[in-house]
TORPA-4810 file (N, C-alpha, C, O; in nm, 3 decimals):
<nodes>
NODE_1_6.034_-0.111_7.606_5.945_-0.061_7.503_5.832_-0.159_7.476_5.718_-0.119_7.500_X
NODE_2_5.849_-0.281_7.430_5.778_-0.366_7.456_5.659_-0.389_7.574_5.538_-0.407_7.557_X
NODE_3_5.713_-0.384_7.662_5.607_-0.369_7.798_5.517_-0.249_7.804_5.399_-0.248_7.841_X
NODE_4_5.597_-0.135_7.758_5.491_-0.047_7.740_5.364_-0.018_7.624_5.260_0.048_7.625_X
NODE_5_5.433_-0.102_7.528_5.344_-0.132_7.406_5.210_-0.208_7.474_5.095_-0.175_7.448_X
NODE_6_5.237_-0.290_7.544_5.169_-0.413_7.580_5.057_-0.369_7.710_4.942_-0.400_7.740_X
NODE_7_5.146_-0.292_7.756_5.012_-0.170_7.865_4.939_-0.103_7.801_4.818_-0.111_7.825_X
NODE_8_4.984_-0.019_7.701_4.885_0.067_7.591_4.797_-0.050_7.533_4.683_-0.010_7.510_X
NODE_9_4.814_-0.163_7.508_4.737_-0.234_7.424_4.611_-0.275_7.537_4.494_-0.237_7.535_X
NODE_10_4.673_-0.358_7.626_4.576_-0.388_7.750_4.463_-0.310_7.804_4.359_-0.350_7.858_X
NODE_11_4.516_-0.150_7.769_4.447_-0.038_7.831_4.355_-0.025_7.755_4.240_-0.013_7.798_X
NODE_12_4.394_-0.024_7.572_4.293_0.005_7.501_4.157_-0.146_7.496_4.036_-0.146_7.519_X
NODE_13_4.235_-0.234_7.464_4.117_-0.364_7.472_4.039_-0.344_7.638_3.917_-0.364_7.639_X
NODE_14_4.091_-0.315_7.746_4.005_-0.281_7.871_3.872_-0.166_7.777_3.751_-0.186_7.792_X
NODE_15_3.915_-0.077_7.707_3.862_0.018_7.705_3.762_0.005_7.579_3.657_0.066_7.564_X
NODE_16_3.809_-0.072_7.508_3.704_-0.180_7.432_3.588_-0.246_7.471_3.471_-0.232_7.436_X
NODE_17_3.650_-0.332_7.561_3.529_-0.438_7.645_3.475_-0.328_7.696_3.361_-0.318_7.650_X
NODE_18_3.496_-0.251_7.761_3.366_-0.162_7.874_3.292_-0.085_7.767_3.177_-0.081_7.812_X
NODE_19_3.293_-0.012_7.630_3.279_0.037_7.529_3.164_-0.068_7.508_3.047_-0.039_7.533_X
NODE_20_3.195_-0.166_7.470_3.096_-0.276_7.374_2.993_-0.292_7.494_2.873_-0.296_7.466_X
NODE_21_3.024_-0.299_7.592_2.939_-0.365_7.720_2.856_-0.273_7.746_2.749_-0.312_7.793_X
NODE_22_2.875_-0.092_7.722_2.766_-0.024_7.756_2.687_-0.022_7.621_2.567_0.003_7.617_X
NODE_23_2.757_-0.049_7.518_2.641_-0.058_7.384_2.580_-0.128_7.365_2.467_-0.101_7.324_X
NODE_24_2.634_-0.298_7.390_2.513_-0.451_7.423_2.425_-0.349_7.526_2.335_-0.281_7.477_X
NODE_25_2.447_-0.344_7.634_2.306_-0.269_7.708_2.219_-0.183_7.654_2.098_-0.201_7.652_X
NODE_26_2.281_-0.081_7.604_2.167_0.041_7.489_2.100_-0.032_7.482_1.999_-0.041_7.552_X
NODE_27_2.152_-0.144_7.356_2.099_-0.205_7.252_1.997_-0.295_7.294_1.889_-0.298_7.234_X
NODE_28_2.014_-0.348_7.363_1.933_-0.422_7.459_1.801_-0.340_7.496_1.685_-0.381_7.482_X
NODE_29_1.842_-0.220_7.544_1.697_-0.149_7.612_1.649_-0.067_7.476_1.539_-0.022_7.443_X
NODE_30_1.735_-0.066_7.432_1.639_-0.006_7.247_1.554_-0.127_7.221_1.431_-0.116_7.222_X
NODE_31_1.606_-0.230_7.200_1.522_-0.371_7.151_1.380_-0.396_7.213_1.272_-0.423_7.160_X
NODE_32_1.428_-0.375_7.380_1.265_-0.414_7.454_1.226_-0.247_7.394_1.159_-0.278_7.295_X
NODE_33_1.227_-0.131_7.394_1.138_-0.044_7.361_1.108_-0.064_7.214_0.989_-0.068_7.183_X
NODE_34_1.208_-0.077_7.109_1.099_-0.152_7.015_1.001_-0.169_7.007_0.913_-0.099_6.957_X
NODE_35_0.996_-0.308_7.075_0.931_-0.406_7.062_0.798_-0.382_7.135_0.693_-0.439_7.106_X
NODE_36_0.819_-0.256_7.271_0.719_-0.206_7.324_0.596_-0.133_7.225_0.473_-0.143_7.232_X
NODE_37_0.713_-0.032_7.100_0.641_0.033_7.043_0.586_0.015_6.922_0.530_0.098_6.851_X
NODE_38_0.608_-0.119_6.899_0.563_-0.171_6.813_0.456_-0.266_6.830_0.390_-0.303_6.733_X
NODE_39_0.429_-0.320_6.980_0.288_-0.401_7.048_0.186_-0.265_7.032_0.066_-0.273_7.007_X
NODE_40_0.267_-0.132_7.053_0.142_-0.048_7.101_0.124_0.043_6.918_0.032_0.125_6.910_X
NODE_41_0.213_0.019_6.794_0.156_0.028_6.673_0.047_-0.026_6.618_-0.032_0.030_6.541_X
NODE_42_0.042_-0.181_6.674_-0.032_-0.259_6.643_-0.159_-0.225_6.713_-0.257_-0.211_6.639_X
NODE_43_-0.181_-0.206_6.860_-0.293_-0.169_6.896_-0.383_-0.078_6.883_-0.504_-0.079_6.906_X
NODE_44_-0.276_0.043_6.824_-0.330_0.162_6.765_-0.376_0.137_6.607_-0.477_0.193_6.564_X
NODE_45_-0.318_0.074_6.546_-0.348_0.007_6.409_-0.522_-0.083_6.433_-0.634_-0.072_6.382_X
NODE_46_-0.479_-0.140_6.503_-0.618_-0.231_6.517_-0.773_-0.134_6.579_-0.889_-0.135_6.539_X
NODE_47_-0.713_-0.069_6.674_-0.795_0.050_6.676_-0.837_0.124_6.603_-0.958_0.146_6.601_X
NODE_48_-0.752_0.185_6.520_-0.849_0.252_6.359_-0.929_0.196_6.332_-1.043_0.237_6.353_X
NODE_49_-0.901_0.066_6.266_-0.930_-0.039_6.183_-1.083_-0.019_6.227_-1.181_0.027_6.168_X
NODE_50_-1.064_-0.068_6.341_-1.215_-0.084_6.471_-1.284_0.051_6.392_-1.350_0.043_6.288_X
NODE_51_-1.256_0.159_6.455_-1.331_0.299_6.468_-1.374_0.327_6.297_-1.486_0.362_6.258_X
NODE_52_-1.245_0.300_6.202_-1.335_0.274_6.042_-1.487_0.182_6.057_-1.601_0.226_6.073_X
NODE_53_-1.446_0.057_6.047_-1.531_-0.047_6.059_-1.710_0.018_6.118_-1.822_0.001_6.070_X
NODE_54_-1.659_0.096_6.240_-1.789_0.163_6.326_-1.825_0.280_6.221_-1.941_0.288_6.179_X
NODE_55_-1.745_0.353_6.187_-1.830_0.490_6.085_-1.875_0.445_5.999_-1.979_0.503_5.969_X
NODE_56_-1.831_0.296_5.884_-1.888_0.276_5.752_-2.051_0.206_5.845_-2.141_0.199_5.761_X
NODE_57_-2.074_0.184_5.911_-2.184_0.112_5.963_-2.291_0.259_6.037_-2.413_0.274_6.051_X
NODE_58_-2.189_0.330_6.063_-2.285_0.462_6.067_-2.296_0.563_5.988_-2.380_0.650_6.011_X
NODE_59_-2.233_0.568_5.906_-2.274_0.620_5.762_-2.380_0.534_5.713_-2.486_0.596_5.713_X
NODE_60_-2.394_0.392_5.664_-2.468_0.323_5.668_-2.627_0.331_5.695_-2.724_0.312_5.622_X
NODE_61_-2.614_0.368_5.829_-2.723_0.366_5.874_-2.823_0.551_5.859_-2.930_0.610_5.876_X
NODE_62_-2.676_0.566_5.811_-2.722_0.752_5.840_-2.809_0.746_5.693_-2.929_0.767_5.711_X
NODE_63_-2.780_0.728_5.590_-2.732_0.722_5.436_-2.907_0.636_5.409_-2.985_0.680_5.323_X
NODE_64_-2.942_0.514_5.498_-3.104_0.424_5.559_-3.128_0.517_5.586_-3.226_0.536_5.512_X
NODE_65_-3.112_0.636_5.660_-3.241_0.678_5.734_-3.258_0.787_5.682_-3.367_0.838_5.710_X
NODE_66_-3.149_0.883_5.572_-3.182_0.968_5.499_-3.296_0.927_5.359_-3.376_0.995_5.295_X
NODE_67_-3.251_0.773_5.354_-3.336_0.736_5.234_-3.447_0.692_5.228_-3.511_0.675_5.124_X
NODE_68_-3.488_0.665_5.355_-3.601_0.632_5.439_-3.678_0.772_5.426_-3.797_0.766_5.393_X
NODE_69_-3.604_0.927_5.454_-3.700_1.000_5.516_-3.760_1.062_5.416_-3.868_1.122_5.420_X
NODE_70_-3.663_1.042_5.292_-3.679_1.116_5.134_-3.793_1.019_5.055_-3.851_1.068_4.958_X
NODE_71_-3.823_0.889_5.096_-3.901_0.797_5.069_-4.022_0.850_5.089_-4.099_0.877_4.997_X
NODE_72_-4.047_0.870_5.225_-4.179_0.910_5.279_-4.192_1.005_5.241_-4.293_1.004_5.170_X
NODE_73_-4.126_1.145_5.246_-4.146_1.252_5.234_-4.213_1.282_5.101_-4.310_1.358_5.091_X
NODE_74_-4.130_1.189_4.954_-4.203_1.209_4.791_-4.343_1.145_4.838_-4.409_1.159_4.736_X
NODE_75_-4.401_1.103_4.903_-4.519_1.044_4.878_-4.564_1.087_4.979_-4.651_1.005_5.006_X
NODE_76_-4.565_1.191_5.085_-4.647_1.255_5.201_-4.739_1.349_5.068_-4.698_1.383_4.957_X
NODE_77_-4.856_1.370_5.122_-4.963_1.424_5.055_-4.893_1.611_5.036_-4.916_1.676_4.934_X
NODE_78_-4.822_1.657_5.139_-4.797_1.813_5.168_-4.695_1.806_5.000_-4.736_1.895_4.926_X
NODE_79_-4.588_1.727_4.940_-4.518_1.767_4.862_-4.564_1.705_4.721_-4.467_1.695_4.646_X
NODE_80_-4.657_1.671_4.676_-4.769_1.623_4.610_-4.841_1.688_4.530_-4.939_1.634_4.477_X
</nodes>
């Protein structure tokens, strides 16, 4: 009885270690994709950032040249 206790036990800790050993691996390839998708959060993050940065500078310029054209226009002789 004993011996057979001791095979059931062996069998289950075998069945343990191979258990844990395919989950360290998952875990492992979850970690590098992480870490993948989180280099490429950041690049997409920094990219907004960028493409904001570019519209407030063309709004900017849109916002100059509307005020520019309303400038000239009160003082063109035709609306006078």
């Amino acid at each position: 009885m004993l011996e057979n206790s001791l095979s059931q036990l062996e069998g289950l800790v075998r069945t343990l270690v191979e258990e844990n050993r395919v989950l360290l691996s998952a875990n492992a390839q979850l970690a590098t994709e992480l870490a993948s998708f989180k280099e490429e959060n950041e690049t997409l993050q920094l990219s907004a950032l960028e493409q904001d940065d570019q519209q407030s500078a063309t709004l900017a310029r849109i916002q100059a040249l509307v005020a520019l054209a309303s400038g000239e226009n009160s003082r063109s002789p035709i609306s006078s």
